[in-house]
Biotite code that builds the C-alpha atoms (Angstrom):
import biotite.structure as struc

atoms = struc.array([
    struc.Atom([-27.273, -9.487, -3.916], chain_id="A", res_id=1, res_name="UNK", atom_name="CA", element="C"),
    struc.Atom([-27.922, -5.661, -2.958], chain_id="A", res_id=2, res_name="UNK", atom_name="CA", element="C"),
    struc.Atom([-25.739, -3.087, -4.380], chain_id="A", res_id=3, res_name="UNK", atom_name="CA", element="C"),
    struc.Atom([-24.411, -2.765, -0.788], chain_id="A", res_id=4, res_name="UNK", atom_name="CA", element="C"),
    struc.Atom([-23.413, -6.403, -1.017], chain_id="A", res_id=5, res_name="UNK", atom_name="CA", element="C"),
    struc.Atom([-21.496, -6.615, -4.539], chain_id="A", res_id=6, res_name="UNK", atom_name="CA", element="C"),
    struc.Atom([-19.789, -3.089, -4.032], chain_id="A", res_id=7, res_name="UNK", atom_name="CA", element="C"),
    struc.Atom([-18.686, -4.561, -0.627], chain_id="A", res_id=8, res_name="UNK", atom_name="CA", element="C"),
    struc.Atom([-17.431, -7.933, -1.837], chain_id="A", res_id=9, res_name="UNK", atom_name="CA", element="C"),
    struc.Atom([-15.739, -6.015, -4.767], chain_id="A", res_id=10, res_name="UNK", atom_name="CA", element="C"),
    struc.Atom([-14.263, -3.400, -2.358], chain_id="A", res_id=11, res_name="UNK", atom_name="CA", element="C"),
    struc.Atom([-13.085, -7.068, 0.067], chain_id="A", res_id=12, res_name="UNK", atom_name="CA", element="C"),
    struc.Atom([-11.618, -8.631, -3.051], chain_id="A", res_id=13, res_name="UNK", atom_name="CA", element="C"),
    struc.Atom([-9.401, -5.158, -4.414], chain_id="A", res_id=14, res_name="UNK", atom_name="CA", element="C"),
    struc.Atom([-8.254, -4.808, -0.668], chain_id="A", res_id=15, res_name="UNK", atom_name="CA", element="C"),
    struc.Atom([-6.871, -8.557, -0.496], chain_id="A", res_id=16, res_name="UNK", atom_name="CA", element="C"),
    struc.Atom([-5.288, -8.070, -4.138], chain_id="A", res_id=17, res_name="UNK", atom_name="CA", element="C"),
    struc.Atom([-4.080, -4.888, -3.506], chain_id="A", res_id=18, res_name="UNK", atom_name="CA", element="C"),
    struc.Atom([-2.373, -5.240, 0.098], chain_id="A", res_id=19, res_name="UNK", atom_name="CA", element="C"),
    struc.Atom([-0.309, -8.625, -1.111], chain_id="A", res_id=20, res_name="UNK", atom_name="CA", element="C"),
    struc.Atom([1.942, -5.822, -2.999], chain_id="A", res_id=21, res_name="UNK", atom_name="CA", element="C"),
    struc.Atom([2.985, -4.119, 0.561], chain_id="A", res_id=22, res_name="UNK", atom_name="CA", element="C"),
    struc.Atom([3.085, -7.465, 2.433], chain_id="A", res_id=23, res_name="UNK", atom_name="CA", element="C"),
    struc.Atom([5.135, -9.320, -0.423], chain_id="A", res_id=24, res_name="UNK", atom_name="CA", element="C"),
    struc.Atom([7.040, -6.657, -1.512], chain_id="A", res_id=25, res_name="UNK", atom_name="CA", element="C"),
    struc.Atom([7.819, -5.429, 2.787], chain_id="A", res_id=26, res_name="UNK", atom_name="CA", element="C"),
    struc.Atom([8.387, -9.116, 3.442], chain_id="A", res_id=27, res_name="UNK", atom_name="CA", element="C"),
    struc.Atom([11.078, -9.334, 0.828], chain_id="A", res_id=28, res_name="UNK", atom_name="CA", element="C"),
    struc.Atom([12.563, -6.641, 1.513], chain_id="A", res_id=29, res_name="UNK", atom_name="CA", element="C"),
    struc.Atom([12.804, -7.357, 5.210], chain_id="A", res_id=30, res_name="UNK", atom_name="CA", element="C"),
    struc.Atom([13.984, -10.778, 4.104], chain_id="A", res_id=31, res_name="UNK", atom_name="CA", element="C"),
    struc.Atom([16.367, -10.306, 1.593], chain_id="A", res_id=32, res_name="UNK", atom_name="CA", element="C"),
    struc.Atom([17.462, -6.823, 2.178], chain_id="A", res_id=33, res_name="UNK", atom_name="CA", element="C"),
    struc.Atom([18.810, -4.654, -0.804], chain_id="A", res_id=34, res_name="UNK", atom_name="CA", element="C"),
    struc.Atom([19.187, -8.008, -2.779], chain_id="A", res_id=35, res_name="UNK", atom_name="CA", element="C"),
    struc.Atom([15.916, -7.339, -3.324], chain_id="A", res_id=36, res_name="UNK", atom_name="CA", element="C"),
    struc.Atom([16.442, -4.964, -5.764], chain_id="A", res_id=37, res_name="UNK", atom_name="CA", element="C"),
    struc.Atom([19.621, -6.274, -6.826], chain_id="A", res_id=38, res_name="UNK", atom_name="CA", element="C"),
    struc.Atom([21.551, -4.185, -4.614], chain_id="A", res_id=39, res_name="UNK", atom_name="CA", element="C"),
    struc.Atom([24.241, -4.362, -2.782], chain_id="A", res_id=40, res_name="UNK", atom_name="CA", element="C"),
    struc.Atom([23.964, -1.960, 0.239], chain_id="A", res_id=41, res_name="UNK", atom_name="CA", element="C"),
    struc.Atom([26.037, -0.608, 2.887], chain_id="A", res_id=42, res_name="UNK", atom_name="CA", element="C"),
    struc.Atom([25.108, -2.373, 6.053], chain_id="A", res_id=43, res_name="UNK", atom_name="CA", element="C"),
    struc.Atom([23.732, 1.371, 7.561], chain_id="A", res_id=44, res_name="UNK", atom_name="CA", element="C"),
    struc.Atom([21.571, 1.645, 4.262], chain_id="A", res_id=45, res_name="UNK", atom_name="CA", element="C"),
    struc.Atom([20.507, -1.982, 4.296], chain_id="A", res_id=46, res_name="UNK", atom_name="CA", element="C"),
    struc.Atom([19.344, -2.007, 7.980], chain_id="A", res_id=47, res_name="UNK", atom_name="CA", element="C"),
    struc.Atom([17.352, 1.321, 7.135], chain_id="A", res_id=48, res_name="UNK", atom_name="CA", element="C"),
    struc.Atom([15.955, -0.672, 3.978], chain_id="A", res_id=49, res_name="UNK", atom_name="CA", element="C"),
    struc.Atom([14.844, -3.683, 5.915], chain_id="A", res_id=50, res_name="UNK", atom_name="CA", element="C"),
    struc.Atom([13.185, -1.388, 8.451], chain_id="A", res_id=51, res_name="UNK", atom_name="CA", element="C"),
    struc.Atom([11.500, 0.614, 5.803], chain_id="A", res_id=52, res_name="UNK", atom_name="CA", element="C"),
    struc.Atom([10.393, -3.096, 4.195], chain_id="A", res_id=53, res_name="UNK", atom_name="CA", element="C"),
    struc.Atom([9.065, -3.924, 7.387], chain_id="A", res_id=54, res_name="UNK", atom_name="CA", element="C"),
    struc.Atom([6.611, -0.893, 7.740], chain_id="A", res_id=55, res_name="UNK", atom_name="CA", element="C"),
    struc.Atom([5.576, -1.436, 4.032], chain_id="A", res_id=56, res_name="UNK", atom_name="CA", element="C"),
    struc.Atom([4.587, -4.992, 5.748], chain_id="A", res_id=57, res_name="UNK", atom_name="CA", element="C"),
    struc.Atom([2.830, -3.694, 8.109], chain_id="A", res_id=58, res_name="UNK", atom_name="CA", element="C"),
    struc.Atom([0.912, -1.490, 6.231], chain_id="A", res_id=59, res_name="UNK", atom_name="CA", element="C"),
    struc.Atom([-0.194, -4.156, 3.772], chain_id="A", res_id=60, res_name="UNK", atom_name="CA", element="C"),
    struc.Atom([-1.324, -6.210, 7.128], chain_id="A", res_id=61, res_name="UNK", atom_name="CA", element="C"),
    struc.Atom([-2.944, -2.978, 8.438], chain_id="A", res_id=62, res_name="UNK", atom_name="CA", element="C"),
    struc.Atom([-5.021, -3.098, 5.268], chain_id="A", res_id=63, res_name="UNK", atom_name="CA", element="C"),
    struc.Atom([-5.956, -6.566, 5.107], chain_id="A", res_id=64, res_name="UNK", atom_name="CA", element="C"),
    struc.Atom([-7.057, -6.270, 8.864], chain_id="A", res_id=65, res_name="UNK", atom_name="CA", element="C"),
    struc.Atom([-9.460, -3.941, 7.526], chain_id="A", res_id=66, res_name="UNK", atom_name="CA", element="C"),
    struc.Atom([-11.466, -6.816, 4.836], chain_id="A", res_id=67, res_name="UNK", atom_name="CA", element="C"),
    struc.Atom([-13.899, -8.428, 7.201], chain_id="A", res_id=68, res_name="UNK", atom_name="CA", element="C"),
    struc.Atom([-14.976, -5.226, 8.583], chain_id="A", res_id=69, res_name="UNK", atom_name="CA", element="C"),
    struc.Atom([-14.419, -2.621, 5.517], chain_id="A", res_id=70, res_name="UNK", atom_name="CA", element="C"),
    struc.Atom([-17.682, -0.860, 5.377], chain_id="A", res_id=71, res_name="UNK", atom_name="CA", element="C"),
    struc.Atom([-16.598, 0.359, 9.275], chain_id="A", res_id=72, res_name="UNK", atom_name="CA", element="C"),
    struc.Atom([-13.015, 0.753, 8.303], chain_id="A", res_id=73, res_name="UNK", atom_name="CA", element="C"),
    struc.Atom([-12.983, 4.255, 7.495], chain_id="A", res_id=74, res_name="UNK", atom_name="CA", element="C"),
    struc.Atom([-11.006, 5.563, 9.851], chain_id="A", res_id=75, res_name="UNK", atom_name="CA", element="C"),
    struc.Atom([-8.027, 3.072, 9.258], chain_id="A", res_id=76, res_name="UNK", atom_name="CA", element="C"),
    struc.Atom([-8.524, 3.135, 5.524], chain_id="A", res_id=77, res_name="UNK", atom_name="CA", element="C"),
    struc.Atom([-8.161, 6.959, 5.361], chain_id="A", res_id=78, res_name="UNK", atom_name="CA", element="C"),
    struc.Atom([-4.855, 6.777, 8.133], chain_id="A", res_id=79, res_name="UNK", atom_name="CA", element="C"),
    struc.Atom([-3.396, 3.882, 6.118], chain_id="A", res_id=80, res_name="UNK", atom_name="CA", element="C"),
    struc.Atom([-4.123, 6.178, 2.843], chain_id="A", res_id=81, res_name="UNK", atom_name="CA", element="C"),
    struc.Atom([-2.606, 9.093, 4.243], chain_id="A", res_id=82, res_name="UNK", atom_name="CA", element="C"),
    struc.Atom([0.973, 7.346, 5.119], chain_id="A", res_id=83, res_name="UNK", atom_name="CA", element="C"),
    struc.Atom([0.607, 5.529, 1.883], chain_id="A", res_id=84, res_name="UNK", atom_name="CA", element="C"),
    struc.Atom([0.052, 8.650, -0.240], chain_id="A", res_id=85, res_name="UNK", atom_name="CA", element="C"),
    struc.Atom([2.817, 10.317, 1.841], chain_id="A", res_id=86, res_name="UNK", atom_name="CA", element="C"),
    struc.Atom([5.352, 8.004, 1.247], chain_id="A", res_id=87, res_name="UNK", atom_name="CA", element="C"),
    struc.Atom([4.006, 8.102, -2.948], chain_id="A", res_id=88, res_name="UNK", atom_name="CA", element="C"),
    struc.Atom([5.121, 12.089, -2.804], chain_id="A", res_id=89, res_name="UNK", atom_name="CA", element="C"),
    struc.Atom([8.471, 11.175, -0.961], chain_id="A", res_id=90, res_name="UNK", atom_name="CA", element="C"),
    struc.Atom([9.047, 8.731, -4.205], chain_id="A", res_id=91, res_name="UNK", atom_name="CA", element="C"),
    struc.Atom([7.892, 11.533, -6.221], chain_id="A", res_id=92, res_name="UNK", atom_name="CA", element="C"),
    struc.Atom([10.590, 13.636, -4.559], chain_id="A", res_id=93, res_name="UNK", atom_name="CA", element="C"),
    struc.Atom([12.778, 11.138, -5.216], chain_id="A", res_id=94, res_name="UNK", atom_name="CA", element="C"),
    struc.Atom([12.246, 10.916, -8.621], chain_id="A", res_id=95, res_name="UNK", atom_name="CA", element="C"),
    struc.Atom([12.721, 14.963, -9.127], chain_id="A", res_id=96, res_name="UNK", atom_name="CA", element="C"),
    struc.Atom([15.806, 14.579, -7.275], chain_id="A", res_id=97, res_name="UNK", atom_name="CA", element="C"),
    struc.Atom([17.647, 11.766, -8.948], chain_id="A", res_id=98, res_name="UNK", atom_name="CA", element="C"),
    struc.Atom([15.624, 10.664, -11.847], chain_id="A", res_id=99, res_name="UNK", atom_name="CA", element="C"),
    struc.Atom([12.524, 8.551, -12.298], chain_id="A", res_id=100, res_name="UNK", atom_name="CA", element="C"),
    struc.Atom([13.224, 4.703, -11.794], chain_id="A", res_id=101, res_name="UNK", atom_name="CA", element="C"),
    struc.Atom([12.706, 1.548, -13.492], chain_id="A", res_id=102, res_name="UNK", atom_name="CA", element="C"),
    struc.Atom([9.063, 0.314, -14.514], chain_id="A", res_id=103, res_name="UNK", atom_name="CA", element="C"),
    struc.Atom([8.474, -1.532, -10.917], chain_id="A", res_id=104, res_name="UNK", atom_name="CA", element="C"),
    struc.Atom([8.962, 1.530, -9.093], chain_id="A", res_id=105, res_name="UNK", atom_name="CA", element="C"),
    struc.Atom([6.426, 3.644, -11.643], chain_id="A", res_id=106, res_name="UNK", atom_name="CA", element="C"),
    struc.Atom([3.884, 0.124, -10.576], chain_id="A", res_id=107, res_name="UNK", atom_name="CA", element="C"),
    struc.Atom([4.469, 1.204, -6.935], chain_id="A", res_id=108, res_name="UNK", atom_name="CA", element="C"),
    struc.Atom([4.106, 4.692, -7.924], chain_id="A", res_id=109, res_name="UNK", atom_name="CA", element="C"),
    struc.Atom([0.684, 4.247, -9.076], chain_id="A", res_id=110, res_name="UNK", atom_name="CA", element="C"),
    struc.Atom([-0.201, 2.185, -6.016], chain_id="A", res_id=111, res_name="UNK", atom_name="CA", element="C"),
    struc.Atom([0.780, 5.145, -3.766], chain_id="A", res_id=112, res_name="UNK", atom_name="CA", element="C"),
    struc.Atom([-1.454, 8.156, -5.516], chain_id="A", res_id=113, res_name="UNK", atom_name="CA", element="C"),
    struc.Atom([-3.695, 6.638, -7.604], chain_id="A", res_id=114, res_name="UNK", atom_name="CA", element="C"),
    struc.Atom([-4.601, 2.887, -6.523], chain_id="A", res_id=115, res_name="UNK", atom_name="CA", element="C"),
    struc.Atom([-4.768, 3.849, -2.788], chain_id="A", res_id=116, res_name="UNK", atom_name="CA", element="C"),
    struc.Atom([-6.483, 7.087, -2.759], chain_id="A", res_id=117, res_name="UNK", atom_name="CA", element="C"),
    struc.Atom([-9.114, 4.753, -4.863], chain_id="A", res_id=118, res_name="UNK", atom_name="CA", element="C"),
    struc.Atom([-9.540, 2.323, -2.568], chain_id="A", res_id=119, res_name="UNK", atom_name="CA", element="C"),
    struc.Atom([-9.855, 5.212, 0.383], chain_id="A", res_id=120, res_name="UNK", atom_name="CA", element="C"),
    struc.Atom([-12.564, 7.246, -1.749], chain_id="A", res_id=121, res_name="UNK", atom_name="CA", element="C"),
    struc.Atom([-14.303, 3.173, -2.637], chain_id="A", res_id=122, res_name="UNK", atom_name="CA", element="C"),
    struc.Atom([-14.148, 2.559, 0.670], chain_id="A", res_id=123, res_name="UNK", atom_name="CA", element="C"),
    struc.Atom([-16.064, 5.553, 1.990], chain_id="A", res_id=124, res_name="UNK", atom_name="CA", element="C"),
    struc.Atom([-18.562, 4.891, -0.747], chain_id="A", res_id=125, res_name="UNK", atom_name="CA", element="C"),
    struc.Atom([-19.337, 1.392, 0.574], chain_id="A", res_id=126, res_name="UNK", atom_name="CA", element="C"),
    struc.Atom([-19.345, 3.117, 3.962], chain_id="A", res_id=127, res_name="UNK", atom_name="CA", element="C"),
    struc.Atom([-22.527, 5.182, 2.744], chain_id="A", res_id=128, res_name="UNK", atom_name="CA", element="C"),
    struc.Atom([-24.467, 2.335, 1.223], chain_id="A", res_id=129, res_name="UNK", atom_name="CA", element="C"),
    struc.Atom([-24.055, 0.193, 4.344], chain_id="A", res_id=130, res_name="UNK", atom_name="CA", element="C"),
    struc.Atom([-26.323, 3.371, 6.380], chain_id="A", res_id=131, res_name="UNK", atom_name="CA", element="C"),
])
């Protein structure tokens, strides 16, 4: 297999892995609502929550769309990173403002400015081998 090849099916394989924590994580929360988290929410809060989950879902989808096709994905990779990484600061702000959360949030955390700026600068590496 080229280098092309393995870095690609690598790069396939960390996309799948890594987008099953927006889609399971949005689909929960769009499920299950603050309970979720063990939370009981007020039902403005909760509706703004499962809303919230279900563009976390989407996002996750976004970036699995992206797997068959990832060396040409670029463009979606960097847009998906850029929301991602946007809503990682908001968290950050968050955590300045009230505190930093449990050890779950911290995971998701990490997925929003370290994991998925990774994958972005991976992806754009791939993109260069491929031409």
């Amino acid at each position: 297999m080229t280098e092309f090849g393995a870095e690609r099916r690598a790069l396939q394989a960390a996309v799948l892995v890594g987008g099953c924590v927006p889609v399971l994580a949005g689909g929960s929360g769009a499920l299950f609502g603050g309970a979720f988290m063990g939370a009981e929410l007020a039902t403005d809060v909760d509706s703004h929550f499962r809303y919230l989950s279900g563009l976390l879902f989407g996002i996750g989808l976004a970036f699995w769309s992206a797997v068959p096709r990832i060396e040409r994905a670029g463009a979606l990779i960097r847009l998906l990173t850029i929301i991602v990484v946007a809503g990682g600061l908001a968290r950050g702000l968050g955590f300045a403002a009230s505190g930093t959360a449990g050890g779950v949030t911290i995971f998701a955390l990490a997925m929003e400015l370290v994991v998925t700026p990774a994958i972005c600068l991976w992806q754009a590496r791939v993109a260069r081998l491929k031409s």
